[in-house]
C-alpha positions as CSV (number, residue, x, y, z in Angstrom):
1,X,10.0,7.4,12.6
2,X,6.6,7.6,11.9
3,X,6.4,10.7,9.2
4,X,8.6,9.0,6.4
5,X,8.1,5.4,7.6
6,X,5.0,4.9,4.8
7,X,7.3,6.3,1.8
8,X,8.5,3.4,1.1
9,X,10.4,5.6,-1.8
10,X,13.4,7.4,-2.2
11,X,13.1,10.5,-0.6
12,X,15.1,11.9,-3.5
13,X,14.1,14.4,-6.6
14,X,14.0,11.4,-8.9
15,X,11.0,10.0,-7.3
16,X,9.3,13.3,-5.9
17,X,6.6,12.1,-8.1
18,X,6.3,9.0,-5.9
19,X,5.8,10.7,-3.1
20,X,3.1,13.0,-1.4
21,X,4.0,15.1,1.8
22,X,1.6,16.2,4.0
23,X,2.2,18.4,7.0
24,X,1.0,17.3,10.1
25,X,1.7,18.9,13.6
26,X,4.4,21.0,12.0
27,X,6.4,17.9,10.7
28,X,6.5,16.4,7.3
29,X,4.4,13.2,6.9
30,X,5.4,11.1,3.9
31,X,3.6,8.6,2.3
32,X,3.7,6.7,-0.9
33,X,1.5,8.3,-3.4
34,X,0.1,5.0,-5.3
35,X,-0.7,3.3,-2.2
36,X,-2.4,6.4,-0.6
37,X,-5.0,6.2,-3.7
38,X,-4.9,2.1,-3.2
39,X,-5.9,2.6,0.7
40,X,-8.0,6.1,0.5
41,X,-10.6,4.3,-3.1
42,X,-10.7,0.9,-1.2
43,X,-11.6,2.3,2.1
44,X,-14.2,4.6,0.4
45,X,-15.8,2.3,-1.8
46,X,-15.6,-0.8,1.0
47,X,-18.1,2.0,2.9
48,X,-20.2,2.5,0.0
49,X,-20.6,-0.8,-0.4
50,X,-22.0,-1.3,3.1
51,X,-23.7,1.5,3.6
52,X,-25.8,1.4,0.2
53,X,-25.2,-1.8,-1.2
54,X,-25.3,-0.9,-4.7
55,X,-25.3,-4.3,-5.7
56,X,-28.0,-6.2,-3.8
57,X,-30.3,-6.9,-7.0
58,X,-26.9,-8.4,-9.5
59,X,-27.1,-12.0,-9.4
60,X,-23.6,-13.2,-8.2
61,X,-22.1,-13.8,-11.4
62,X,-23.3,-10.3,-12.3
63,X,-21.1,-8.9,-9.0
64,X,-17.9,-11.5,-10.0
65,X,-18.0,-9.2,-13.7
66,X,-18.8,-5.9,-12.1
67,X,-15.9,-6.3,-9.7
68,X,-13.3,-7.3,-12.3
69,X,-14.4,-4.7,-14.6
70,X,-13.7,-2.0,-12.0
71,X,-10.3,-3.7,-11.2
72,X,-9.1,-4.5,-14.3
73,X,-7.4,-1.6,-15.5
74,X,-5.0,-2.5,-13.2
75,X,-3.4,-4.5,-15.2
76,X,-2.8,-2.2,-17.8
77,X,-0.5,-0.1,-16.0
78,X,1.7,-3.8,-15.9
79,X,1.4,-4.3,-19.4
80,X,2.2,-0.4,-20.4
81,X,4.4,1.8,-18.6
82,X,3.1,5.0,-17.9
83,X,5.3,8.0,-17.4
84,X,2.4,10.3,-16.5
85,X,1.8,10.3,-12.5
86,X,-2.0,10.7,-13.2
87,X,-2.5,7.7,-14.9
88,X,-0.8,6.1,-12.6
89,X,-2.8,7.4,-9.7
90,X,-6.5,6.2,-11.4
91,X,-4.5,2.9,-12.2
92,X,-4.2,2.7,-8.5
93,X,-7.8,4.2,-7.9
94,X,-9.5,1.3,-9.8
95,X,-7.4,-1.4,-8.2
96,X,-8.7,-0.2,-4.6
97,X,-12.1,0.3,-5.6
98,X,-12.5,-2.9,-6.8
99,X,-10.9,-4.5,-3.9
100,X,-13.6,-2.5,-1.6
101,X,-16.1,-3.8,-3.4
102,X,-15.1,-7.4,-3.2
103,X,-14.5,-6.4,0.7
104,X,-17.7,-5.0,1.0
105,X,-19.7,-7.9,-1.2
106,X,-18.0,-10.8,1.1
107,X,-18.9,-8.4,4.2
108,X,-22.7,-8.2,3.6
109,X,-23.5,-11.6,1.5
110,X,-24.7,-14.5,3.1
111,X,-24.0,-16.7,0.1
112,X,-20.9,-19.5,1.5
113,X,-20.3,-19.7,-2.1
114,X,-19.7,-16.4,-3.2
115,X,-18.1,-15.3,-0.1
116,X,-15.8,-18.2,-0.7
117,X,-14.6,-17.3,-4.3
118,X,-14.7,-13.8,-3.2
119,X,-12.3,-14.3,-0.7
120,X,-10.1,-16.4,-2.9
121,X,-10.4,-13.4,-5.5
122,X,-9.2,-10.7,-3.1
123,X,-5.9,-13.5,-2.5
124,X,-5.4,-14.2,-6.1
125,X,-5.5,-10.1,-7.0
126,X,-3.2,-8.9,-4.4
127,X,-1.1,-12.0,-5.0
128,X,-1.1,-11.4,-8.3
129,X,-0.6,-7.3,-8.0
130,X,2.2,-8.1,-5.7
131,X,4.1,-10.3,-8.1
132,X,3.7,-8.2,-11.2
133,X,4.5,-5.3,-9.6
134,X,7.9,-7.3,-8.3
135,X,8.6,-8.2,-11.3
136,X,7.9,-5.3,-13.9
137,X,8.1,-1.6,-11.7
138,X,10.6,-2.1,-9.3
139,X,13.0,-3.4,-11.9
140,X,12.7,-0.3,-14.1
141,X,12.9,2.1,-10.1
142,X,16.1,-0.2,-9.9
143,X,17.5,0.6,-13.3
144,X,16.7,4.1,-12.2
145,X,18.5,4.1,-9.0
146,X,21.3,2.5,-10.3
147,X,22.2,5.1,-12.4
148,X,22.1,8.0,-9.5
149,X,25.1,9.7,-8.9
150,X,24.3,9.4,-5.4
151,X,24.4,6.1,-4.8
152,X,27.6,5.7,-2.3
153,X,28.8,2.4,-1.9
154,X,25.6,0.9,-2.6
155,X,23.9,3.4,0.1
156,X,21.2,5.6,-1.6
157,X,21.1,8.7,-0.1
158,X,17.6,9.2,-0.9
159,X,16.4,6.3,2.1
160,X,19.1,8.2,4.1
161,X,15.9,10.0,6.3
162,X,14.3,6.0,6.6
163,X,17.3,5.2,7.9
164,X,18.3,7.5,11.0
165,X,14.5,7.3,11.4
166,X,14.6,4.2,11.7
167,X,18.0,4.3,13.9
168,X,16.4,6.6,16.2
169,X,13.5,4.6,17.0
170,X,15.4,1.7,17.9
171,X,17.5,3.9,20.2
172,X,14.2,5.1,21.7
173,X,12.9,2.3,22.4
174,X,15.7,0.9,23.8
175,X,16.2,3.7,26.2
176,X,13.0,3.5,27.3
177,X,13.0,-0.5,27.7
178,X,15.8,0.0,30.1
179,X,14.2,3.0,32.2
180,X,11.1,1.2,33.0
181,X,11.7,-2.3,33.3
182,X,13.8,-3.9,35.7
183,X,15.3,-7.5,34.3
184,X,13.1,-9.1,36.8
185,X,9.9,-7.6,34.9
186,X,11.1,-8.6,31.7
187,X,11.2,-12.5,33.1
188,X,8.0,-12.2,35.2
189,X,6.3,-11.2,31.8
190,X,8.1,-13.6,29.8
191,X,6.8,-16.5,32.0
């Protein structure tokens, strides 16, 4: 299950774009290509942040600008729908950089108040990303989808890997629940 579990896309040619494929121990691993960028920017600049701590001399309203600066772009990508993957993929670079950086700053300051509205920023903006993103790019993926040949009986054929993944998995674990556990080591651990 685990090389296409984090596509959370159509394996399909429509949204090959969507997707990158890495190979790993002879198997295709593949992941969503926006949050790849989200997870790889925040990660490296939450590390940054902590290791250098570029900001240590910005007063804290000078960190609250500099870390909405870096993340707004973000919100352009809601307001304009780019067809080109690459701006797509700094749109998602900027959001995870700024959300490192707010990481980092409510990591390493020892102000209550900043690390308060700091956290309440990193809710708000993933709140917020979460929403918009709802609302305005999945409806136009939906559009998109609805309008593939190979949809069969409301079935897209492009989750069809997710799926038997998925399936197989269960199976799996299944099996092995009932190999090595007896039912009375199922109730001595439920108790």
């Amino acid at each position: 299950m685990l090389p296409i579990q984090f596509a959370h896309h159509p394996l399909c040619d429509k949204f090959e774009q969507e997707t990158l494929l890495f190979k790993i121990f002879q198997k295709n691993f593949y992941i969503c290509r926006g949050c790849f960028w989200v997870f790889l920017s925040t990660f490296l600049s939450l590390l940054f942040v902590i290791l250098f701590n570029p900001l240590k001399d910005l007063s804290v309203i000078e960190k609250i600008i500099v870390i909405i600066l870096i993340s707004s772009p973000t919100w352009i990508g809601f307001l304009y729908s780019f067809q080109h993957r690459i701006v797509k993929d700094l749109l998602r670079i900027s959001l995870g950089t700024g959300l490192g950086i707010a990481m980092g700053e409510l990591i390493l300051t020892p102000n209550l108040f900043y690390k308060i509205f700091t956290f309440g920023f990193i809710i708000a903006f993933i709140w917020t990303f979460s929403y918009l993103r709802r609302r305005f790019s999945r409806k136009e993926n939906h559009k998109l989808c609805l309008s593939c040949k190979k949809l069969n009986n409301d079935i897209c054929e492009g989750f069809k890997q997710q799926l038997e993944a998925q399936r197989q998995y269960s199976q799996e674990l299944s099996d092995y629940i009932q190999e090595n556990s007896s039912w009375r080591d199922i109730m001595q651990k439920l108790n």
